[in-house]
PyMOL CGO cylinders between C-alpha atoms (Angstrom):
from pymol import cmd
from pymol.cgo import CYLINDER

trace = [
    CYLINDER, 0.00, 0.00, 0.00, 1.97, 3.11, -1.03, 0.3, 1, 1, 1, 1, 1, 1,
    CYLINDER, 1.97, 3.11, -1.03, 0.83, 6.69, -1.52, 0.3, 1, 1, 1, 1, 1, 1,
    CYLINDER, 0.83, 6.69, -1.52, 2.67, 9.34, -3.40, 0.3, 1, 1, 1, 1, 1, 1,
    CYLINDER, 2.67, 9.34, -3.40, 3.00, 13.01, -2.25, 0.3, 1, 1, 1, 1, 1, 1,
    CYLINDER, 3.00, 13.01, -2.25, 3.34, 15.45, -4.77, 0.3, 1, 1, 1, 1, 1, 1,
    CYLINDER, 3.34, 15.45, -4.77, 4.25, 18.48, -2.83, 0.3, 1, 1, 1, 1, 1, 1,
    CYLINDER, 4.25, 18.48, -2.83, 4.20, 21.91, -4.87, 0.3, 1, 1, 1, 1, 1, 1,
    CYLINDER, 4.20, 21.91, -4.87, 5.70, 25.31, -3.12, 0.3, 1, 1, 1, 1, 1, 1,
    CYLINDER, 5.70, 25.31, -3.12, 8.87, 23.63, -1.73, 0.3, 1, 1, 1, 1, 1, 1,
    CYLINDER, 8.87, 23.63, -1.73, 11.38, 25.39, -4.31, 0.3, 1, 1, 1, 1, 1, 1,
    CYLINDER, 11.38, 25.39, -4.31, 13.30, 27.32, -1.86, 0.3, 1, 1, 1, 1, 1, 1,
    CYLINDER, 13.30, 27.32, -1.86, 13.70, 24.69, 0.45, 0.3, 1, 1, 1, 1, 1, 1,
    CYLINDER, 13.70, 24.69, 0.45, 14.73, 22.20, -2.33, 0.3, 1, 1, 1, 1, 1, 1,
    CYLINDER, 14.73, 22.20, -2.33, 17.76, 24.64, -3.01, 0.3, 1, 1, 1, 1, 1, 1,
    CYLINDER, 17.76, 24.64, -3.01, 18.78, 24.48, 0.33, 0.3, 1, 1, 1, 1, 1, 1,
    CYLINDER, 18.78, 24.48, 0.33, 18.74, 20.54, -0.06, 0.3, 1, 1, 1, 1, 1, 1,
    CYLINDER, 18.74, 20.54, -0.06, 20.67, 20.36, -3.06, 0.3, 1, 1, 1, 1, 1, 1,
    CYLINDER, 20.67, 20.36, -3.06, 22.88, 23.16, -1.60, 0.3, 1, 1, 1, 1, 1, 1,
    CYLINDER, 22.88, 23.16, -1.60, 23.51, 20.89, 1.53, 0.3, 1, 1, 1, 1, 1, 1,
    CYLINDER, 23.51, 20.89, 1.53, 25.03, 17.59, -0.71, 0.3, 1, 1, 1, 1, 1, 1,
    CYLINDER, 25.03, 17.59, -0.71, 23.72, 14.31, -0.97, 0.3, 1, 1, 1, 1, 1, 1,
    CYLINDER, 23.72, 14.31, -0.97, 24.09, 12.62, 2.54, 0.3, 1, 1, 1, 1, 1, 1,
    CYLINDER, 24.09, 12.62, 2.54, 22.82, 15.30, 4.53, 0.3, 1, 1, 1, 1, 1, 1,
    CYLINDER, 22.82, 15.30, 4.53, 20.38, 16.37, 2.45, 0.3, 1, 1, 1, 1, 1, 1,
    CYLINDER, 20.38, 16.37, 2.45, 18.99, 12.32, 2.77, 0.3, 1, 1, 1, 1, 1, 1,
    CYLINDER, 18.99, 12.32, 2.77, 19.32, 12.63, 6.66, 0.3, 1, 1, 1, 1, 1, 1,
    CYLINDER, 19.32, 12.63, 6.66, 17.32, 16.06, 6.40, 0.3, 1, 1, 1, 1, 1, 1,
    CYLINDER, 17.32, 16.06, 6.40, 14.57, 14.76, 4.25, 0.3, 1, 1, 1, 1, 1, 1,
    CYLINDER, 14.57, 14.76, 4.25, 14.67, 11.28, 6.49, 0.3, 1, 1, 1, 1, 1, 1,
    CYLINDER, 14.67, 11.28, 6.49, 14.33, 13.11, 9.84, 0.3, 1, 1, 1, 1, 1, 1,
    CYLINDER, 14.33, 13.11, 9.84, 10.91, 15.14, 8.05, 0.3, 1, 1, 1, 1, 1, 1,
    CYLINDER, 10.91, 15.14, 8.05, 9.27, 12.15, 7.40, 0.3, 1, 1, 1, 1, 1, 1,
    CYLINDER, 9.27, 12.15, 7.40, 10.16, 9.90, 10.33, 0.3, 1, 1, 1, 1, 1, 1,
    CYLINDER, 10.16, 9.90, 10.33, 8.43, 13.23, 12.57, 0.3, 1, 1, 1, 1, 1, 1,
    CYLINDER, 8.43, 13.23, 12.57, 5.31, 13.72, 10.10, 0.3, 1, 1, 1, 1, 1, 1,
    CYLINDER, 5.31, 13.72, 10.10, 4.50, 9.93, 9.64, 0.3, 1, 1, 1, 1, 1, 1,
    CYLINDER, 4.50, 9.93, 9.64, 3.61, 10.05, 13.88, 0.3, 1, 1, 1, 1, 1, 1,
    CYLINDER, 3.61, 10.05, 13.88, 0.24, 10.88, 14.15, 0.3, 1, 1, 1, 1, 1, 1,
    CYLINDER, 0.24, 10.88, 14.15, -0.20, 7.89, 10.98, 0.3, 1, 1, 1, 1, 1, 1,
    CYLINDER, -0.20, 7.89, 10.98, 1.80, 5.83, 13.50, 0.3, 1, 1, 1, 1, 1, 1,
    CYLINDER, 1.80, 5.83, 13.50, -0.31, 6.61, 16.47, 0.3, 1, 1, 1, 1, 1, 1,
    CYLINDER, -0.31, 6.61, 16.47, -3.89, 6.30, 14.68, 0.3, 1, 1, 1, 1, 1, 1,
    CYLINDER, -3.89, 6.30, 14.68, -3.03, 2.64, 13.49, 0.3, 1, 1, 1, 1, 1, 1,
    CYLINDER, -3.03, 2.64, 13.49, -1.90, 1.66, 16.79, 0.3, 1, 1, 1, 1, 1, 1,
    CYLINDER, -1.90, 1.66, 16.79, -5.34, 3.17, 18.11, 0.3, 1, 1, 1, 1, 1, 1,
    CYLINDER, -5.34, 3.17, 18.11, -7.17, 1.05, 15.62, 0.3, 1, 1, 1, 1, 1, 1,
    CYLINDER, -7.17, 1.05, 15.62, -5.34, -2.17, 15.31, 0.3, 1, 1, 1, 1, 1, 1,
    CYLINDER, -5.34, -2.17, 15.31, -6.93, -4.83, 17.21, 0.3, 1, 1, 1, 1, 1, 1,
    CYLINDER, -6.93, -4.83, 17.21, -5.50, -6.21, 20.17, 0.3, 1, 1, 1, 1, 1, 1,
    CYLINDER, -5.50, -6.21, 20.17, -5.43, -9.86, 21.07, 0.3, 1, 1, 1, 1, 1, 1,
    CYLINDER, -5.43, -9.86, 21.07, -1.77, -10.33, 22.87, 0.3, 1, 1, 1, 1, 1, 1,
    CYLINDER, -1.77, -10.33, 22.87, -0.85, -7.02, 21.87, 0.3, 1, 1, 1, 1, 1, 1,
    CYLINDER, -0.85, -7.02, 21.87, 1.73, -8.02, 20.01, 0.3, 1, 1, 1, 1, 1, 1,
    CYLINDER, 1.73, -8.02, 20.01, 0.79, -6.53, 17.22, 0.3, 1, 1, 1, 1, 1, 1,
    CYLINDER, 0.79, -6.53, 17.22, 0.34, -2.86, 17.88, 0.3, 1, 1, 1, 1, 1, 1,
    CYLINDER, 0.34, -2.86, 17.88, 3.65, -3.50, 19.80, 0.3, 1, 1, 1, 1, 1, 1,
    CYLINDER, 3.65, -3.50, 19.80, 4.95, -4.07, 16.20, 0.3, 1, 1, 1, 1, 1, 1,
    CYLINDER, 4.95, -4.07, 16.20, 3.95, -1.07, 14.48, 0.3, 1, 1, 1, 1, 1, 1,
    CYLINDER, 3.95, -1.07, 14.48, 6.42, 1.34, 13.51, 0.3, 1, 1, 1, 1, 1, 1,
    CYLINDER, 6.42, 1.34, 13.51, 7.79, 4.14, 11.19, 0.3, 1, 1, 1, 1, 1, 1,
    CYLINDER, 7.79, 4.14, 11.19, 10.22, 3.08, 8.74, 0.3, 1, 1, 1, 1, 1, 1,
    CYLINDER, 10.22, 3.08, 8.74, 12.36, 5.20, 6.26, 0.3, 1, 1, 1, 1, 1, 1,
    CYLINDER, 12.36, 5.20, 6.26, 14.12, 3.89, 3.34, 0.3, 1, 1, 1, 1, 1, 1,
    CYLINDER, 14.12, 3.89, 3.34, 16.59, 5.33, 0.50, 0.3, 1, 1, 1, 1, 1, 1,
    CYLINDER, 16.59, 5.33, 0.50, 14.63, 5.78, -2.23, 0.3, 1, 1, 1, 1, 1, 1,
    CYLINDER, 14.63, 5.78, -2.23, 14.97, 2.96, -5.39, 0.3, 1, 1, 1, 1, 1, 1,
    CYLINDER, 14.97, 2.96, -5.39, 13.42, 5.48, -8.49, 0.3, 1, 1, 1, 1, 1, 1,
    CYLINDER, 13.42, 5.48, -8.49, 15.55, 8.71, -9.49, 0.3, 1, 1, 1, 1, 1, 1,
    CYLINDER, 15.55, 8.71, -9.49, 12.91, 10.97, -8.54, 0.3, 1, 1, 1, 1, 1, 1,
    CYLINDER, 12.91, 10.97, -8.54, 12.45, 9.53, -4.96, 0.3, 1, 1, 1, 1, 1, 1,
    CYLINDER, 12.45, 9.53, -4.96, 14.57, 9.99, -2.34, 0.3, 1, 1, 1, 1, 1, 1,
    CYLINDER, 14.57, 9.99, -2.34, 13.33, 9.23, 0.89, 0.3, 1, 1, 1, 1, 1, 1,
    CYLINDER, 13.33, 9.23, 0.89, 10.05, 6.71, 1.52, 0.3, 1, 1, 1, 1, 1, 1,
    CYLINDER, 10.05, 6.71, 1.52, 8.44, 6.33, 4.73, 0.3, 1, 1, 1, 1, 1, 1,
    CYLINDER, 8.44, 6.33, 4.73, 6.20, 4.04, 5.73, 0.3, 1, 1, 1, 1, 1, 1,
    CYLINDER, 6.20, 4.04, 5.73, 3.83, 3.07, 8.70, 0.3, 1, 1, 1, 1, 1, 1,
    CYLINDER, 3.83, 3.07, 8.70, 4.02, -0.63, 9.48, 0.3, 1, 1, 1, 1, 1, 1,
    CYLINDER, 4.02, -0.63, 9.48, 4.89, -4.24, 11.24, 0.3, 1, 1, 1, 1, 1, 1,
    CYLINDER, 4.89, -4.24, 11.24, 8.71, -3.56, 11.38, 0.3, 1, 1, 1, 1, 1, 1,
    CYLINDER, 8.71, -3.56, 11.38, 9.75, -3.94, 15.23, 0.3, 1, 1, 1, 1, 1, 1,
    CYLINDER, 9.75, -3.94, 15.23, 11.19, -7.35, 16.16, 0.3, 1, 1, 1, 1, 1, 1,
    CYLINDER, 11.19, -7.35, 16.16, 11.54, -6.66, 20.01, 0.3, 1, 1, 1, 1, 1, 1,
    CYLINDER, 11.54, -6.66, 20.01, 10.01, -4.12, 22.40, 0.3, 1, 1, 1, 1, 1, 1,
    CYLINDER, 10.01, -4.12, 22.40, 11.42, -3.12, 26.31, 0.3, 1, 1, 1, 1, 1, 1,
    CYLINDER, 11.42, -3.12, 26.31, 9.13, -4.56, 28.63, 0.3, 1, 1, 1, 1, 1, 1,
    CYLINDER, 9.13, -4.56, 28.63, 8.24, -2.00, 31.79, 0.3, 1, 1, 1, 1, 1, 1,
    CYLINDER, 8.24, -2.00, 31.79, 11.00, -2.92, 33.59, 0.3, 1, 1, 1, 1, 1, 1,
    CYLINDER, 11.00, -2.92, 33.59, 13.70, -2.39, 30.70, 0.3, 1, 1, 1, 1, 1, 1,
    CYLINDER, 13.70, -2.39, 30.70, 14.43, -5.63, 29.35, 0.3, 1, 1, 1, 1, 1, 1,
    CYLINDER, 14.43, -5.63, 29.35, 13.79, -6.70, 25.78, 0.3, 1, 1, 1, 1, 1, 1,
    CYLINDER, 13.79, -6.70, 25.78, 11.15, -9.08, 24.79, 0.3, 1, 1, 1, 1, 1, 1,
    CYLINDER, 11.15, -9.08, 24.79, 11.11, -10.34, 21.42, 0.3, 1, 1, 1, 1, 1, 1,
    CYLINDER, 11.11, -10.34, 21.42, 7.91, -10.37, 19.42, 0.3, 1, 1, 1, 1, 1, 1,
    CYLINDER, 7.91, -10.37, 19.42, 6.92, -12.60, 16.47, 0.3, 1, 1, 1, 1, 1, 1,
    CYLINDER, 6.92, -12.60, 16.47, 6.73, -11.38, 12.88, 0.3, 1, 1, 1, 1, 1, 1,
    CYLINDER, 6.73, -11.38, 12.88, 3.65, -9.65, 13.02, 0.3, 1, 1, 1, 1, 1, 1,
    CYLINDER, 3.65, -9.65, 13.02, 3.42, -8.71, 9.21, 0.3, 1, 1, 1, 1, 1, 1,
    CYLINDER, 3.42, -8.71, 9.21, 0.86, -11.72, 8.38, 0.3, 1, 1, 1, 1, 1, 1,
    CYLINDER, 0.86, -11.72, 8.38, -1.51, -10.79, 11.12, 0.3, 1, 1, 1, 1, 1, 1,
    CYLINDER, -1.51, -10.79, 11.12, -1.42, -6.83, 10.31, 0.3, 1, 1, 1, 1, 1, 1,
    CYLINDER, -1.42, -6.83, 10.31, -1.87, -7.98, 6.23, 0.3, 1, 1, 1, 1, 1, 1,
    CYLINDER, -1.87, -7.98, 6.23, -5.36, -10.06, 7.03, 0.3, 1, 1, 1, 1, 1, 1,
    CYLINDER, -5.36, -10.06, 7.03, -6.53, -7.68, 9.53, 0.3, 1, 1, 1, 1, 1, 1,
    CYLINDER, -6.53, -7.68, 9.53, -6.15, -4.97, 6.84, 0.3, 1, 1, 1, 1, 1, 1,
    CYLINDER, -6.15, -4.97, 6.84, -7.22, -7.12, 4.15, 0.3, 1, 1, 1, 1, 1, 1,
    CYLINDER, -7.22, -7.12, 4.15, -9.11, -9.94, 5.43, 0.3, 1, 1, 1, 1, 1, 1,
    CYLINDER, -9.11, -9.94, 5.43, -8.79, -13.03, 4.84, 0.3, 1, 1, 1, 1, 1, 1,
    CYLINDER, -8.79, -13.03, 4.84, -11.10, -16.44, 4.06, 0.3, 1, 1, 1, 1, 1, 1,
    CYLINDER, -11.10, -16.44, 4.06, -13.84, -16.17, 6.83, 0.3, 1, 1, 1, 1, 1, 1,
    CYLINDER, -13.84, -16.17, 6.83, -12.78, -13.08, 8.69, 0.3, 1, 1, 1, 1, 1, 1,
    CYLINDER, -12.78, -13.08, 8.69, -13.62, -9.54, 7.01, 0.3, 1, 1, 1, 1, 1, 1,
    CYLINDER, -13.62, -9.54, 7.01, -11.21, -6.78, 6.85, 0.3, 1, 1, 1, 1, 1, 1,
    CYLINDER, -11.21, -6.78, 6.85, -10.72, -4.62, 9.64, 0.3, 1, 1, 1, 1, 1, 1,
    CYLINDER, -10.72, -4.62, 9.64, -8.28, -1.97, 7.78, 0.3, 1, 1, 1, 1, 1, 1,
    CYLINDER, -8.28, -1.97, 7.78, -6.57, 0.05, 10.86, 0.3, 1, 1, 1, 1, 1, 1,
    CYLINDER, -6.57, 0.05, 10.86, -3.02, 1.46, 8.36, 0.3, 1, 1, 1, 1, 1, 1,
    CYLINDER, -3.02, 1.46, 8.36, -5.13, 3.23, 5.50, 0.3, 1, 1, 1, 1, 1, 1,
    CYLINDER, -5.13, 3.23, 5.50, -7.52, 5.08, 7.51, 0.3, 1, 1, 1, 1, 1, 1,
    CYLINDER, -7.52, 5.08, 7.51, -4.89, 6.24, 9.58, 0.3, 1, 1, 1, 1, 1, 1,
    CYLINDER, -4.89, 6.24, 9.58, -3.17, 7.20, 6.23, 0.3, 1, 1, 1, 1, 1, 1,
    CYLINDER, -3.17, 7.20, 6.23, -5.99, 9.27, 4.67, 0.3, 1, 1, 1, 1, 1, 1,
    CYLINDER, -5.99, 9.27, 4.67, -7.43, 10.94, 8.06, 0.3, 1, 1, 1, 1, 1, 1,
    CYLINDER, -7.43, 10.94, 8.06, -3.77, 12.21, 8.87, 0.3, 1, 1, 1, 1, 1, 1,
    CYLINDER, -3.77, 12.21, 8.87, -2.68, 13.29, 5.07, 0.3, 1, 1, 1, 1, 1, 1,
    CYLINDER, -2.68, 13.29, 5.07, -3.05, 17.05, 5.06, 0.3, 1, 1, 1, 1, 1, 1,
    CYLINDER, -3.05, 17.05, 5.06, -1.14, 16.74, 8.96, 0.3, 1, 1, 1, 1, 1, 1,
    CYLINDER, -1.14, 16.74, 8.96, 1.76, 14.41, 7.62, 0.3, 1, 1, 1, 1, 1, 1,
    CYLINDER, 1.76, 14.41, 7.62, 2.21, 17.54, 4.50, 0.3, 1, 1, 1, 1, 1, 1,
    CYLINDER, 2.21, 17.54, 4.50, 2.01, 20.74, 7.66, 0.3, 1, 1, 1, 1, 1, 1,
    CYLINDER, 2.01, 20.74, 7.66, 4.63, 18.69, 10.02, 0.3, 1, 1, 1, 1, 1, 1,
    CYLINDER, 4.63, 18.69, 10.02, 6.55, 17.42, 6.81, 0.3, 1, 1, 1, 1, 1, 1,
    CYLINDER, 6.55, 17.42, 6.81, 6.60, 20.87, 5.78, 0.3, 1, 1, 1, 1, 1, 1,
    CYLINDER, 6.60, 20.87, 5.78, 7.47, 22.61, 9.00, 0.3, 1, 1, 1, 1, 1, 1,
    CYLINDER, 7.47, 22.61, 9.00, 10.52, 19.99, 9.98, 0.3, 1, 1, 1, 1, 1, 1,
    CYLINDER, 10.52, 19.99, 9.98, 12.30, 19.64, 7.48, 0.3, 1, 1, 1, 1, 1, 1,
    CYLINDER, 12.30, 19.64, 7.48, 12.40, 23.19, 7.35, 0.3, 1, 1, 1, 1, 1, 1,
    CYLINDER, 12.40, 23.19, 7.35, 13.98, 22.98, 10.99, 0.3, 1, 1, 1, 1, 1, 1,
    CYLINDER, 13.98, 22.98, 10.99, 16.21, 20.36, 9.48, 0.3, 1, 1, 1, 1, 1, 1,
    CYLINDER, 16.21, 20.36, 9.48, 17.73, 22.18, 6.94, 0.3, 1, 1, 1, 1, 1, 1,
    CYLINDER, 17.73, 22.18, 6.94, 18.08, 24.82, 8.96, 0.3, 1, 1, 1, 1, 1, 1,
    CYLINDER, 18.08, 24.82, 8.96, 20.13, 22.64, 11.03, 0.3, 1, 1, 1, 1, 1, 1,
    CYLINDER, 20.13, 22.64, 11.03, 22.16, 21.18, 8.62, 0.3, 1, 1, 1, 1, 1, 1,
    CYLINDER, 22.16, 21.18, 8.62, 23.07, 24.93, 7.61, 0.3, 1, 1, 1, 1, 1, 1,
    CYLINDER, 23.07, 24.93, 7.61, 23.96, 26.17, 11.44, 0.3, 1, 1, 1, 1, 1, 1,
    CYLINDER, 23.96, 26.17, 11.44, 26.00, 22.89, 11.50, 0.3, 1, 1, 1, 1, 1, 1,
    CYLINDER, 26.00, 22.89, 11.50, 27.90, 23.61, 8.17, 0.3, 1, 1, 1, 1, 1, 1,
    CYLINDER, 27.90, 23.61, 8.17, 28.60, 27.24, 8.97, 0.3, 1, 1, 1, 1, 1, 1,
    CYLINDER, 28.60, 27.24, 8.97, 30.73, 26.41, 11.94, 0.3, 1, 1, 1, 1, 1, 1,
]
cmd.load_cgo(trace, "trace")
C-alpha cells in the first residue's frame, strides 16, 4: 500500500537541499518524514486490534533510501519492530507480526477486513504535509547552522 506526495511550493527549500550535498540532504529529508509519519503511526496503533498485543507493539515508522531517481526518501507506517522493552527495561522479542497486520487490513477467508493502516493514512494526510513541511524546514536549517561552523 503506497501513496505518493506530490508536494508543490517547496522550491526554496529544495535549493537548500541540493545546496547541503547528498548525505545530509537524505538525513534532512529522512528526519521530516520519520516526525510527520507520527500521528499515521499513532492512529493505526489506536485502531489495530489487540489480542496479545503483540501486534500494535509491532507497528512502527520506517524510512528507506529511495529505489526510483525521482524519490529519495520513503516512509512508511508498518509491522517492522522485532523486540520491544518490557516496563521494567528488558527486551522481549515479538513474532513477525506482518501476516496478522496484512489479514486484519485485508481480510482473509472467513474473517472480514478490519483496515486500521489506511484510515490512519488518509485521516492524517493534510497533517503528515504541515509537520513534513514545517521539519524539514527545521532540518535544513540545522544542517546549515552545523555547516557554517
Amino acid at each position: 500500500m503506497e501513496l505518493d506526495f506530490n508536494i508543490q511550493g517547496l522550491d526554496r527549500l529544495e535549493e537548500q537541499l541540493v545546496d547541503l550535498g547528498g548525505e545530509v540532504g537524505f538525513k534532512s529529508l529522512r528526519f521530516a518524514a520519520r516526525k510527520s509519519m507520527a500521528p499515521v503511526l499513532d492512529d493505526a496503533k489506536a485502531n489495530a486490534r489487540v489480542d496479545t498485543g503483540d501486534m500494535k507493539d509491532s507497528l512502527s515508522i520506517r524510512t528507506r533510501r529511495g529505489k526510483s531517481g525521482d524519490t529519495v526518501v520513503t516512509a512508511s507506517v508498518g509491522s517492522f519492530k522485532r523486540s520491544v522493552k518490557n516496563q521494567d527495561g528488558s527486551k522481549r522479542k515479538i513474532s513477525k507480526q506482518h501476516h496478522k497486520v496484512m489479514a486484519q487490513e485485508y481480510g482473509v477467508r472467513n474473517i472480514p477486513a478490519q483496515p486500521f493502516l489506511r484510515p490512519a493514512l488518509d485521516k492524517n494526510a493534510a497533517v503528515v504535509l504541515g509537520i513534513f513541511r514545517t521539519e524539514l524546514s527545521k532540518a535544513i536549517a540545522r544542517a546549515i547552522k552545523r555547516a557554517g561552523k
